[in-house]
GUMAR-680338 format. One record per residue (C-alpha): x negated, y, z negated; residue in one letter. Coordinates in steps of 0.1 Angstrom, whole numbers, plus 5000, padded with zeros to 4 digits. Layout:
% residues N
XYZA;...
This chain:
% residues 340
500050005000X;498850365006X;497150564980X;494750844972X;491450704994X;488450674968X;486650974980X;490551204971X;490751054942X;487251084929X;487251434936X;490651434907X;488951264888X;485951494886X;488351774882X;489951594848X;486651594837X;485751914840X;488851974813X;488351714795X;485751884769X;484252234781X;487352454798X;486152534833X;487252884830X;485052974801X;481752814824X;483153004851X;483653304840X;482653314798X;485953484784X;485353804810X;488354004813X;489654044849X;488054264866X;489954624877X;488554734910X;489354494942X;488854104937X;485853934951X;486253534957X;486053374921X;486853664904X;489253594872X;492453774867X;493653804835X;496554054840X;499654044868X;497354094901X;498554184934X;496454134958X;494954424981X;493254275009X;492353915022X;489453755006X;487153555031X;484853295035X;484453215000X;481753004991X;483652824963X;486652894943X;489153244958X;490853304925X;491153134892X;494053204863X;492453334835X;495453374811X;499353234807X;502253454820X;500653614852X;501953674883X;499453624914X;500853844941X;498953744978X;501454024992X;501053835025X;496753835023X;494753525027X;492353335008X;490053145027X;487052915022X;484352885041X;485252525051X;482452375036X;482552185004X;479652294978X;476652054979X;476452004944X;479352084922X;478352074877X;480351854862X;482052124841X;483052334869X;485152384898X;484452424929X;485952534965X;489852594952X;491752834962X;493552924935X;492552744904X;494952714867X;493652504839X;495752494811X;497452834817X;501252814817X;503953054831X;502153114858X;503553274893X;501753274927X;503453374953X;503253524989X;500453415008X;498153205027X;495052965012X;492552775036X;489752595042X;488852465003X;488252154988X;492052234975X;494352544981X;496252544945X;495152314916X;496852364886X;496052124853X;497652064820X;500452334824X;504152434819X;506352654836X;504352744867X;505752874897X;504452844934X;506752944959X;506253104994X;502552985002X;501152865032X;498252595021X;496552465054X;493452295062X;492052175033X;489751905033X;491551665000X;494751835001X;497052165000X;498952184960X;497551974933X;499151894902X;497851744874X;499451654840X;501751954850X;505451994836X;508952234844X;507352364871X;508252454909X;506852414942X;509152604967X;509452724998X;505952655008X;504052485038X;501152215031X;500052185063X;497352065086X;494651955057X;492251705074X;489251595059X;487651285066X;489651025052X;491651235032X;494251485032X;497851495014X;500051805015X;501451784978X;499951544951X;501651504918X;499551274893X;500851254859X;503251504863X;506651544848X;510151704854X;508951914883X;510752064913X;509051994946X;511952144970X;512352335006X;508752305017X;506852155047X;504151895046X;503351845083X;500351715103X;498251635072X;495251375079X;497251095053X;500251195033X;503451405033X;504051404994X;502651184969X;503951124933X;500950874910X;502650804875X;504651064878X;508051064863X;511451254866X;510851484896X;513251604920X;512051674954X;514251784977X;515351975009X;511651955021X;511051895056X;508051595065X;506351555095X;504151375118X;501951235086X;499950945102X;500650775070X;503650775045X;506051125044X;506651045010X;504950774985X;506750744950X;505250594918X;506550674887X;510250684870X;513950844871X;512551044906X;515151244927X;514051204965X;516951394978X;518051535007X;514551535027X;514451545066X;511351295074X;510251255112X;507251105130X;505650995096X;504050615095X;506950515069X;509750745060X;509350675017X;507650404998X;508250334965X;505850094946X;504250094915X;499949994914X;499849874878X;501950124868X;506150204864X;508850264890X;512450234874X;515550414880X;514350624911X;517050744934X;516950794971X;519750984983X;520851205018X;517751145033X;516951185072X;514550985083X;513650955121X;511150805145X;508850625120X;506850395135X;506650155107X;510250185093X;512450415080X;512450315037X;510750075018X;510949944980X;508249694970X;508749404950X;508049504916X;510449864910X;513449844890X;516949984895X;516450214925X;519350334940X;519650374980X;522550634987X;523550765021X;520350775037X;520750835073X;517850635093X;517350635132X;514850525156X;511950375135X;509450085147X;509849875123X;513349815098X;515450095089X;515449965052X;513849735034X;514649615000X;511549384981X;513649394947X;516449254937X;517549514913X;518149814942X;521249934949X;522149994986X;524950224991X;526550365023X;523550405043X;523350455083X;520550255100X;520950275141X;518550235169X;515950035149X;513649815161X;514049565141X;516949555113X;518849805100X;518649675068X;516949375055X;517049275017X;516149004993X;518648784977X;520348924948X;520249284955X;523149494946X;525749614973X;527349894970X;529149885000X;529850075032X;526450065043X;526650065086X;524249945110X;524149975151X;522149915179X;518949785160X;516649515178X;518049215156X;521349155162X;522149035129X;522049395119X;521449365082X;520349085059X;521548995027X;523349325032X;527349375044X;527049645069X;529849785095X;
């Protein structure tokens, strides 16, 4: 099953690290106030900051959050990397982010563009943040990062085009909770769409996934909303699977998902009580659905024009009825499934 590659996810782990004794912003900047004339890249900010001019070609980090309830204002400006990754990063630092929070919650940044960094927006170990109206492209791991992040929002953003060599995920949540991932775009990124890792009670919703070579949306974790999302020309529409880990009482509801090469919505073996609700699937390579556990629900879904079923499940699975299924390559239409 697809996850982070080892080179993504060494490069989160590092970042954990780098919190995990010494606070990165005190290396970085050593309790320095923000400064008041324009920013330079890596400058702290410390105080509501709207930003006056694009910043580029930094060498590392563009910004970092020096303090809880602040608003970072872009006011339509760019922060840009120099789109190469620092030879030799210390342990207790970080480097080549756009816009970097450790531990700072409350936090708003809004209204502009990021490129060319390790990551555009990394936020660790806080509450209440708000990101809303970015554009994060081109980024060699990935465009938004959370990590051990809670109550916070991710709207109206684009996570697109980040490409590094054997990586690249639009939005990563890892060990994140109770989140709002909703009316963004994750398109054209190297791997992944969206990726949740042990990451529990999120609703993500309304966001539109494309052409993502790999999954448009991978879900690990428990009690997760994937509702409403419009997926086309990703590898598999939404996987959800758990790597050692939990995945119980997820729901999947009002999706569209559309010319997948692989097939249109998958749940693995091991998950627990998902619920399938009124997806609409069309058009994909492989099944429309397909149910590994026998604890799913599968509820009034539309599969047509797949290659192979509309819907194929195990024995035992739970239907819920009024599920329909048309013009898919096996004529049987759905298995172990009553379809119209």
């Amino acid at each position: 099953m697809v996850k982070l590659r080892p080179q993504a996810t060494h490069v989160v782990l590092v970042l954990l690290a780098a919190t995990s004794s010494v606070s990165a912003l005190d290396v970085l900047v050593g309790g320095h106030a923000a400064l008041a004339g324009p920013l330079s890249c890596g400058d702290t900010i410390t105080v509501d900051t709207v930003l006056a001019a694009d910043l580029r070609d930094c060498p590392s980090n563009g910004i970092v959050i020096g303090a809880d309830d602040i608003t970072l204002d872009l006011n339509g400006h760019t922060i840009d990397g120099d789109n190469a990754l620092v030879d030799s990063c210390p342990e207790d630092e970080f480097c080549d982010v756009g816009v970097a929070n450790d531990g700072h919650d409350g936090v708003t940044i809004t209204g502009g563009d990021i490129r060319e960094f390790a990551f555009g927006v990394f936020v660790f170990a806080a509450r209440g943040n708000d990101l809303s109206d970015l554009s994060a492209a081109e980024h060699v791991f990935g465009g938004i990062l959370l990590v051990d992040v809670a109550r916070s929002r991710v709207r109206r953003s684009a996570s697109v085009g980040n490409a590094g060599p054997d990586s690249g995920v639009g939005i990563t949540l890892f060990e994140s909770h109770n989140n709002r991932i909703a009316h963004n775009r994750s398109s054209g990124n190297a791997e992944l769409g969206i990726h949740l890792i042990q990451s529990n009670r999120n609703y993500v919703g309304n966001n539109v996934v494309r052409r993502n070579p790999e999954d448009g949306i991978i879900l690990e974790g428990d009690g997760n909303m994937i509702v409403g999302n419009r997926l086309v020309g990703n590898s598999i529409g939404v996987t959800i699977f758990t790597d050692g880990g939990h995945a119980v009482g997820n729901v999947v509801r009002l999706n569209y998902v559309r010319r997948a090469p692989r097939g249109g919505i998958y749940v693995d073996r091991v998950p627990e009580r998902t619920v399938l609700k009124r997806n609409h699937v069309f058009r994909t390579g492989g099944h429309g659905i397909l149910v590994g556990s026998p604890t799913t629900r599968v509820t009034r879904n539309e599969t047509r024009y797949n290659h192979r079923l509309g819907i194929k499940a195990v024995t035992g699975v739970i239907d819920g009825g009024g599920n329909q299924a048309s013009g898919n390559g096996d004529p049987r239409q759905c298995v172990n499934i009553v379809c119209s």
